[in-house]
C-alpha positions as CSV (number, residue, x, y, z in Angstrom):
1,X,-19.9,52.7,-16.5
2,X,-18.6,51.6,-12.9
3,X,-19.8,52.7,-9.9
4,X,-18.2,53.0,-6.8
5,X,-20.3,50.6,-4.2
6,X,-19.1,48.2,-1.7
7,X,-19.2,44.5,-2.8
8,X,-21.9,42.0,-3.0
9,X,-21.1,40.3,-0.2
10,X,-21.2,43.0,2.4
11,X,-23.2,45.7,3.1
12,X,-22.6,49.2,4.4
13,X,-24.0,52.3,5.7
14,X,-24.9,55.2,3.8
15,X,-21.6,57.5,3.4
16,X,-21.0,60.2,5.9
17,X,-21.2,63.8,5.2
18,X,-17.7,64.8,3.4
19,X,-15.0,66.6,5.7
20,X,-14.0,69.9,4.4
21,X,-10.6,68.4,4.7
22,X,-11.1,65.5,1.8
23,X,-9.5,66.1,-1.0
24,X,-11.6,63.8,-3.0
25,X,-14.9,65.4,-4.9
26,X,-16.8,61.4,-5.1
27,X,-20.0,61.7,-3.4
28,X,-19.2,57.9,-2.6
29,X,-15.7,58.9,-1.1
30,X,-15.8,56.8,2.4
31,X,-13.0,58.8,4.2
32,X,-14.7,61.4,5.8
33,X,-14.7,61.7,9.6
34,X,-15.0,58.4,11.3
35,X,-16.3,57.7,14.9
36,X,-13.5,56.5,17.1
37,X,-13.3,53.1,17.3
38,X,-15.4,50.7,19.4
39,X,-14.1,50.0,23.4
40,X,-11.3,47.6,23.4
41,X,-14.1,44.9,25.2
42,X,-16.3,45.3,21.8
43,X,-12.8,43.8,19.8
44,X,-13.9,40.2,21.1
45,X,-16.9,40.2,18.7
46,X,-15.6,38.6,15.3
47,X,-15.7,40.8,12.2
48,X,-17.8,37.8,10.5
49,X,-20.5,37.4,13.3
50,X,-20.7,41.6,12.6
51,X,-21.1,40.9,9.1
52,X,-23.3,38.0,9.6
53,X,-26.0,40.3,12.1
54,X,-25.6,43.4,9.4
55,X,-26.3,40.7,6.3
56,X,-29.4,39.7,8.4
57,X,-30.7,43.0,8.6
58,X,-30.5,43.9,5.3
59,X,-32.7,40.4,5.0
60,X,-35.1,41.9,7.6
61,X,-35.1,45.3,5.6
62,X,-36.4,44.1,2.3
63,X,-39.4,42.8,4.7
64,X,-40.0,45.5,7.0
65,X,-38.3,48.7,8.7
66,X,-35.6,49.9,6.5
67,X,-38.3,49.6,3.6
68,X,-40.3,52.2,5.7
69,X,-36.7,54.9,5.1
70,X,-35.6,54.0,1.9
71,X,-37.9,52.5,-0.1
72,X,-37.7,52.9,-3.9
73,X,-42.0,52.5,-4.1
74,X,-43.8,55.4,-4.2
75,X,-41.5,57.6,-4.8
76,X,-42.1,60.6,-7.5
77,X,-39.9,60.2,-11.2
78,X,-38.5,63.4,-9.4
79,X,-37.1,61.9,-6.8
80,X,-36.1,58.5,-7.7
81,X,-34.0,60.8,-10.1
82,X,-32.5,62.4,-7.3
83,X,-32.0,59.2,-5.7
84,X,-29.9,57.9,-8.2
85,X,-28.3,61.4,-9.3
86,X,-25.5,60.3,-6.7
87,X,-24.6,57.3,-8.7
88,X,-24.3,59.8,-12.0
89,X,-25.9,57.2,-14.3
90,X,-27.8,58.7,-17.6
91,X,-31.8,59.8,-17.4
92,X,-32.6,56.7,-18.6
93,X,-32.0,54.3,-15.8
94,X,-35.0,55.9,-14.2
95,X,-36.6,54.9,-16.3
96,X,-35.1,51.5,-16.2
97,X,-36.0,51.3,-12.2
98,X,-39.6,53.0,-12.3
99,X,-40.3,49.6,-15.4
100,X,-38.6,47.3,-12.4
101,X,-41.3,49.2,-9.9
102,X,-44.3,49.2,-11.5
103,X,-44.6,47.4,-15.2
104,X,-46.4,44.0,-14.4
105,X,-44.7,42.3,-17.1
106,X,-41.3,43.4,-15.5
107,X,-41.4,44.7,-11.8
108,X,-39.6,42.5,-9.1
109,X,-39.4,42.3,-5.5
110,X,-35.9,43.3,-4.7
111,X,-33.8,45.5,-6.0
112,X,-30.9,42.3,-6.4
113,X,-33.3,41.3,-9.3
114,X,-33.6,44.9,-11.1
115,X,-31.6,43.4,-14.5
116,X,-33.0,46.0,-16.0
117,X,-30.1,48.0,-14.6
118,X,-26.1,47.1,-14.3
119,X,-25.0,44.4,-11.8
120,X,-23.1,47.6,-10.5
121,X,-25.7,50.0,-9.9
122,X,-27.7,47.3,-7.8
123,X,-24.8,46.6,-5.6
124,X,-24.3,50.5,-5.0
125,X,-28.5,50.9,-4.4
126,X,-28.1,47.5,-2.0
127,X,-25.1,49.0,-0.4
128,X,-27.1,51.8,0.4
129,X,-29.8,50.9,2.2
130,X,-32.2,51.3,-0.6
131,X,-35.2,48.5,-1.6
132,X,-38.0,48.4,-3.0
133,X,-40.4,48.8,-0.9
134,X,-42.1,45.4,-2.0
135,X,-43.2,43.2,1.5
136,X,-44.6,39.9,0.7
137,X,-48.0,38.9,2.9
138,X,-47.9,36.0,5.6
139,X,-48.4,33.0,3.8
140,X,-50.2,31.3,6.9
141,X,-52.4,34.3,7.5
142,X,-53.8,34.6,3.7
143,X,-57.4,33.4,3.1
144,X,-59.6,33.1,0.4
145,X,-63.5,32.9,0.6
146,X,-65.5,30.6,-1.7
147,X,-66.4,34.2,-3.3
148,X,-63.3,34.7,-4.5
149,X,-62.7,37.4,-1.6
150,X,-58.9,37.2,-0.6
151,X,-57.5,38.4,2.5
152,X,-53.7,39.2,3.1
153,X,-51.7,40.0,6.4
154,X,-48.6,42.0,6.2
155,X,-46.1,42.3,9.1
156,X,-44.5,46.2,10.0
157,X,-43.1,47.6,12.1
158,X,-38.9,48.5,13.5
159,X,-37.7,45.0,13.8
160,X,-38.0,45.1,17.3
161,X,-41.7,45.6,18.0
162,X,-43.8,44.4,15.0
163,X,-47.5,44.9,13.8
164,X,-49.9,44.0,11.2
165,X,-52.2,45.0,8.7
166,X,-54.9,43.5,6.5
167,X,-55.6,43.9,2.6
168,X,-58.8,42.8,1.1
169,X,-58.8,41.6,-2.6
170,X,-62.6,41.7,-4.0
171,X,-63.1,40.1,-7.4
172,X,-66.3,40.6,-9.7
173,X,-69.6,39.5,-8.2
174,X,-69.6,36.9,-10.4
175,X,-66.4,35.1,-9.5
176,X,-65.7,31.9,-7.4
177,X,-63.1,29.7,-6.5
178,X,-62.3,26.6,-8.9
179,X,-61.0,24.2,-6.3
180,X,-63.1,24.4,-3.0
181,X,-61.8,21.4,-1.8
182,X,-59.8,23.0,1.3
183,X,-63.1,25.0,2.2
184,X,-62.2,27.9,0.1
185,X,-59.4,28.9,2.9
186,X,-55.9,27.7,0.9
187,X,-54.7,31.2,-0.5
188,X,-54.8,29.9,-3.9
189,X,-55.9,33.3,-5.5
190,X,-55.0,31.8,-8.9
191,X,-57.7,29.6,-8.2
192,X,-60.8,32.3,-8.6
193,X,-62.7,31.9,-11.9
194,X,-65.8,33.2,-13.6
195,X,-64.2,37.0,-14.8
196,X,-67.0,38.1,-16.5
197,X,-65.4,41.7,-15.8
198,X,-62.0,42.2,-15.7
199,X,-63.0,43.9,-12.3
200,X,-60.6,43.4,-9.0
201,X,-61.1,46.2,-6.0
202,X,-58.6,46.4,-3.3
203,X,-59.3,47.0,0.3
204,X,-56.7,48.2,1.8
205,X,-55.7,50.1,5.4
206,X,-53.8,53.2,5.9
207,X,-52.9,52.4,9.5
208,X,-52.1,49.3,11.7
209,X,-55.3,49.1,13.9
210,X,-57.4,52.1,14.8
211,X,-58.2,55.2,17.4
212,X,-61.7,55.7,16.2
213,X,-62.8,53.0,18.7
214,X,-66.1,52.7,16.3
215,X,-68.4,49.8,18.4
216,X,-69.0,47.8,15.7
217,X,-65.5,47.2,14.1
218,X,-62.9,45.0,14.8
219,X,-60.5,47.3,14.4
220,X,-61.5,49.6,16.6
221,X,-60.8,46.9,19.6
222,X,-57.0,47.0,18.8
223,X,-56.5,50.6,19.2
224,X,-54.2,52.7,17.1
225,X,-50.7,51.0,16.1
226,X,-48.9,53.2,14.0
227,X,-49.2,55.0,10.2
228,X,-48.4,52.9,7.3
229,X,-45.9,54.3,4.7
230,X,-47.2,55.2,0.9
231,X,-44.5,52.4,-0.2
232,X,-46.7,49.9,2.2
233,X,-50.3,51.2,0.7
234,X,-49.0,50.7,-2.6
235,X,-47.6,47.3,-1.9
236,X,-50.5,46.4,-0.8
237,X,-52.4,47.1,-4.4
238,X,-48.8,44.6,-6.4
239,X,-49.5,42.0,-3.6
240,X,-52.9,41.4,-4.8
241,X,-52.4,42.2,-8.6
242,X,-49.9,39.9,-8.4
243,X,-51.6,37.0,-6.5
244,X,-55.0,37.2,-8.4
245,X,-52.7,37.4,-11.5
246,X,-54.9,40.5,-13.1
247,X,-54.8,44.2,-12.8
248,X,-56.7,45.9,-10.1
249,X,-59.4,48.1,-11.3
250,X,-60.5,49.7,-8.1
251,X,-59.1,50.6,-5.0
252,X,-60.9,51.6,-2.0
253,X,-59.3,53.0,1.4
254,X,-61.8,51.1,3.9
255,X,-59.1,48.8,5.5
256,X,-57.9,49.1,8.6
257,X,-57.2,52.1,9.7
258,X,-58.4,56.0,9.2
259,X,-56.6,57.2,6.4
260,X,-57.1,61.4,7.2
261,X,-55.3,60.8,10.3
262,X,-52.0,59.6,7.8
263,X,-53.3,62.5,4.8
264,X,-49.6,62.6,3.3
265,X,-48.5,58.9,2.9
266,X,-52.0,58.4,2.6
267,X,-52.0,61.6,-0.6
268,X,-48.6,60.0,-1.8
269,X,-50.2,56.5,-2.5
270,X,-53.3,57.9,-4.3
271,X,-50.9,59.5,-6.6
272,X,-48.4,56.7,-7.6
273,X,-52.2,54.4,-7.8
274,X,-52.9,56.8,-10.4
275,X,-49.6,57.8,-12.0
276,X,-47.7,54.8,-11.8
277,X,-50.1,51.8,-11.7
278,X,-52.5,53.4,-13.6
279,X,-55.3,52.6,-11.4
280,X,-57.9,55.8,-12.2
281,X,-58.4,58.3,-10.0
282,X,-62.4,58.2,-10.5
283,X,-61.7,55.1,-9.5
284,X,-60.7,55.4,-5.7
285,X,-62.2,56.1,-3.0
286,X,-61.1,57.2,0.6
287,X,-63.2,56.6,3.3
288,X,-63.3,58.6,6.8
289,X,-65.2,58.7,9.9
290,X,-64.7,62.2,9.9
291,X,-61.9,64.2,11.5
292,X,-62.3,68.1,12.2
293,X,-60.9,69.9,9.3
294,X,-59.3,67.4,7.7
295,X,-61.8,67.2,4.5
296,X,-61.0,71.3,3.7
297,X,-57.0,69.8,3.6
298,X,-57.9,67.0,1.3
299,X,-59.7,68.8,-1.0
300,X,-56.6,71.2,-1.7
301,X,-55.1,68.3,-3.1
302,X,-57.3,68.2,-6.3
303,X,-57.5,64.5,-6.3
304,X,-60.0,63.1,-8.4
305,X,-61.1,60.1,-6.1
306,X,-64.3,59.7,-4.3
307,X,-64.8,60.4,-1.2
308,X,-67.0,58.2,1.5
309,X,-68.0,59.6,5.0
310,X,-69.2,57.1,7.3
311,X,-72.1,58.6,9.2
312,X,-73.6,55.8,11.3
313,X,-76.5,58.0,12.2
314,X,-79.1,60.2,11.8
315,X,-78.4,62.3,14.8
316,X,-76.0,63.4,17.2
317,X,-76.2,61.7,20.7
318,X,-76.6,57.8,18.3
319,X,-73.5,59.0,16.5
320,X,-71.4,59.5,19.6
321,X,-72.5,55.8,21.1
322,X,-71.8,54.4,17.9
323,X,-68.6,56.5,16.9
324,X,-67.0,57.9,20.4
325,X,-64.6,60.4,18.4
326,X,-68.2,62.1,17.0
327,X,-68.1,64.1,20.0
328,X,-65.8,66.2,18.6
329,X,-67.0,66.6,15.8
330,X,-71.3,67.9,15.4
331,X,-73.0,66.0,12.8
332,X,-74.1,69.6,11.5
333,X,-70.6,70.4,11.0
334,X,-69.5,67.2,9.2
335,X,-72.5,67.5,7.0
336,X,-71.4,71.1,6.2
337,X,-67.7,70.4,5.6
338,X,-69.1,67.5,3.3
339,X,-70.9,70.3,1.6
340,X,-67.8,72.5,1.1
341,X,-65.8,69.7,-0.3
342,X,-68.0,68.8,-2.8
343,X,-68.1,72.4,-4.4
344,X,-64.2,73.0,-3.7
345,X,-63.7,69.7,-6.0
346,X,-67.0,68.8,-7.8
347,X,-66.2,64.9,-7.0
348,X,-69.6,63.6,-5.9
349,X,-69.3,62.4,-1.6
350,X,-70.9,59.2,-0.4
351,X,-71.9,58.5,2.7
352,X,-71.8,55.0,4.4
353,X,-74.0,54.0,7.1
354,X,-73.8,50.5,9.0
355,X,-77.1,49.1,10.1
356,X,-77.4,48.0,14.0
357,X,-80.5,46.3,15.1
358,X,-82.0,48.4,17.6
359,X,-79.3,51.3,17.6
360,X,-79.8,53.1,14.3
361,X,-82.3,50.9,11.9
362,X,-85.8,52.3,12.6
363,X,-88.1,53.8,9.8
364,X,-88.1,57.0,11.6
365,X,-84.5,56.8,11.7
366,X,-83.9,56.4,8.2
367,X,-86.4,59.0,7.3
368,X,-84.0,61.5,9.5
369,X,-81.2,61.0,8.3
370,X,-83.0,60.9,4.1
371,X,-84.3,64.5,5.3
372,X,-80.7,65.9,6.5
373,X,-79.2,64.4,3.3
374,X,-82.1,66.1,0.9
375,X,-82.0,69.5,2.7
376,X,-78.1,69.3,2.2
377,X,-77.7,67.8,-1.1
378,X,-80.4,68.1,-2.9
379,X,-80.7,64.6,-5.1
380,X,-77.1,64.8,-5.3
381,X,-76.7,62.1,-1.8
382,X,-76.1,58.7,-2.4
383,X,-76.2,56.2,1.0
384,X,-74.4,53.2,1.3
385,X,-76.2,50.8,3.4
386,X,-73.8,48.5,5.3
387,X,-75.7,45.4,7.0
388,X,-73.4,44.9,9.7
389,X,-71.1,41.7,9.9
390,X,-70.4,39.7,13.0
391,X,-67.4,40.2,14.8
392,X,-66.5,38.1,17.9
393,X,-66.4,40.2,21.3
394,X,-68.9,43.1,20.0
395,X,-72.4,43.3,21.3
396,X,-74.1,44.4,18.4
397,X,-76.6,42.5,16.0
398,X,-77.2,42.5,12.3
399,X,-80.5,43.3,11.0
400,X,-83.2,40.8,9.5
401,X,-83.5,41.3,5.4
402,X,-86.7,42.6,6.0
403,X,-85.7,46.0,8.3
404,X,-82.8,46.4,6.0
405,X,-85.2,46.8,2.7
406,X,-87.4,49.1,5.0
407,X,-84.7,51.4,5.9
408,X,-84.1,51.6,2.4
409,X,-87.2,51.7,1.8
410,X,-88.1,54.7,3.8
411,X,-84.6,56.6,2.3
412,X,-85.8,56.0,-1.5
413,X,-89.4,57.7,0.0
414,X,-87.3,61.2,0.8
415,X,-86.0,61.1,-2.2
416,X,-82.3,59.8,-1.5
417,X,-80.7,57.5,-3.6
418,X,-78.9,54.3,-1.8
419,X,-77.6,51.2,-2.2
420,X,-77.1,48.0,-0.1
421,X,-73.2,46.9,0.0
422,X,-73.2,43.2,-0.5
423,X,-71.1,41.4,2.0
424,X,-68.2,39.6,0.7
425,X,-65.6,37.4,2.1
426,X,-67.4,37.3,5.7
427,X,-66.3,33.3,5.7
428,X,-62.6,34.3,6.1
429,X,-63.2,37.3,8.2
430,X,-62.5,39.4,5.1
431,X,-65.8,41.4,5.1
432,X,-66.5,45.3,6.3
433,X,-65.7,46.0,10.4
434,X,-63.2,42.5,10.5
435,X,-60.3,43.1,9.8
436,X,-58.3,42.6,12.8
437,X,-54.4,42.2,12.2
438,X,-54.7,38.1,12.9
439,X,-51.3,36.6,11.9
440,X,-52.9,32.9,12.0
């Protein structure tokens, strides 16, 4: 079958809406109502030097903005079946495009390379505007830690103003990197052996910095940039499947950014994780700092991830000079709507906590904050104790070994189960609270 699509070696704009007028019925028909054309000053610019800025967009897209308005990734069967219903090709080449998306033995980066599908077709989606969605990571800004912990930096933004955002690949505890020769900082992920699971978490950000201002992060220093797309979450998860070479097994929404405050991209990716990756929903977990009724909103979604509310503190007036949005936000009430969302979805919530000497690490502190938990939980609370992680420019300090096992200490005596988060990748300022958009 041929389809109607401008050639290969230009590239046009989407087609107009049809004039009543046209006597043609092709949705691809071109002759509907033109603007008038451009001042006679404008006729000095040459038709190839046009072609030449357009073709250079189109370049720019498959990197960055037009990805964010017509990107194949993340988009439902149902729509990328209404997406190519225009092109009146047979049920099966959705098929063909969603194996080109998402199959790791077969996806691809651009839609050019789709050969799963007619030359023609590709030249009509190229024509279009449409790609896939797929953005590759700064090659100068990747880092890998002796660990085997991988950071990425991707590049968004309009073309004309640009930002970043970071992606944390986190390989089984018991990985490391083969060739260490280059101090564990050459971005060869292929490098990272000892898979004694076939275990790979990825970190990654719903936003380009942050406008939770949280003291101890990183993040929270740049301010808040804009919201990612659900094509630029997901792309996140390919980049580091395909770097490590193996299939990520969990992903966790603790990058930059806070993901309530971008719930529908943020929704969309979790489902095309799950439905089109096949990354379990069990096994993904959103993290928030808490954002008035935002958690009643996600749970109408009946997702099955986890999800993680950083609470900092035991108690109001520490939460607020730790977290300066908690102000709007009582610890009672957070507690309460954390309450609610575990019996609106069943799905257990965790609650992460980031130890600062002398802020919110005393015994008495811990035993607080175990006593809130019990009286709201039961046994049912589980704590994720988060030593913190140095980050230039921020006046806190991580506690010694021995006040981090007597915090947990004095939690287990309450009767509130917890956990200490290992840090990983904090050599290539890959570890929780740095992640700060650094292109070099």
């Amino acid at each position: 079958m041929r389809y109607r699509s401008p050639p290969s070696s230009s590239v046009r704009s989407p087609p107009a809406r049809r004039s009543p007028s046209c006597p043609h019925r092709d949705e691809l028909c071109r002759c509907a109502q033109r603007p008038p054309p451009p001042p006679t000053a404008t006729k000095k610019v040459k038709k190839q030097q046009v072609l030449a800025l357009t073709n250079a967009a189109v370049r720019d897209a498959r990197g960055m903005a037009t990805a964010r308005a017509q990107a194949l990734l993340a988009l439902t069967k149902h729509e990328l079946a209404n997406a190519l219903q225009r092109y009146a090709v047979p049920r099966y080449r959705v098929e063909q495009v969603h194996t080109s998306l998402y199959n790791p033995k077969a996806r691809v980066e651009d839609v050019a390379h789709m050969t799963l599908i007619p030359l023609a077709l590709r030249e009509a989606l190229i024509g279009d505007g449409y790609v896939t969605g797929r953005v590759k990571p700064l090659e100068s800004a990747s880092t890998l830690a002796s660990d085997g912990t991988g950071k990425m930096v991707f590049v968004t933004g309009d073309g004309l103003k640009t930002n970043t955002y970071e992606a944390v690949g986190i390989p089984d505890a018991s990985c490391f990197v083969a060739d260490s020769s280059s101090g564990g900082r050459d971005g060869n992920f292929t490098s990272v052996r000892g898979w004694e699971k076939n275990r790979l978490t990825a970190c990654v950000s719903s936003q380009s910095g942050c406008a939770m201002k949280c003291s101890f992060c990183a993040t929270g220093k740049l301010g808040f940039k804009q919201n990612l797309s659900a094509a630029e979450i997901v792309n996140q998860v390919l980049a580091l499947e395909d770097a490590y070479a193996k299939r990520v097994s969990n992903v966790v929404f603790m990058g930059m950014g806070e993901p309530m405050l971008n719930m529908n991209e943020v929704v969309k990716a979790i489902r095309t994780l799950n439905e089109d990756v096949g990354i379990g929903g069990r096994s993904i977990t959103v993290s928030t700092v808490g954002i008035p009724n935002a958690m009643a909103k996600f749970a109408k979604h009946k997702l099955q991830c986890t999800l993680a509310v950083s609470l900092h503190a035991p108690d109001q007036v520490t939460r607020e000079k730790i977290v300066p949005s908690a102000k709007y936000y009582p610890i009672e009430q957070l507690i309460e709507d954390s309450k609610s969302y575990f019996k609106e979805t069943g799905r257990r919530v965790t609650f992460e906590y980031t130890l600062l000497a002398g802020v919110n690490d005393s015994v008495y502190q811990a035993r607080s904050l175990g006593r809130m938990l019990k009286r709201a939980f039961g046994s049912g609370a589980h704590v994720n104790v988060i030593p913190w992680n140095n980050v230039d420019g921020i006046n806190h300090t991580r506690p010694s070994g021995n006040v981090i096992h007597k915090f947990c200490g004095a939690l287990a005596a309450e009767g509130v189960n917890q956990s200490i988060r290992r840090t990983r990748g904090l050599e290539s300022n890959a570890a929780c609270g740095q992640l700060a958009g650094q292109r070099a």
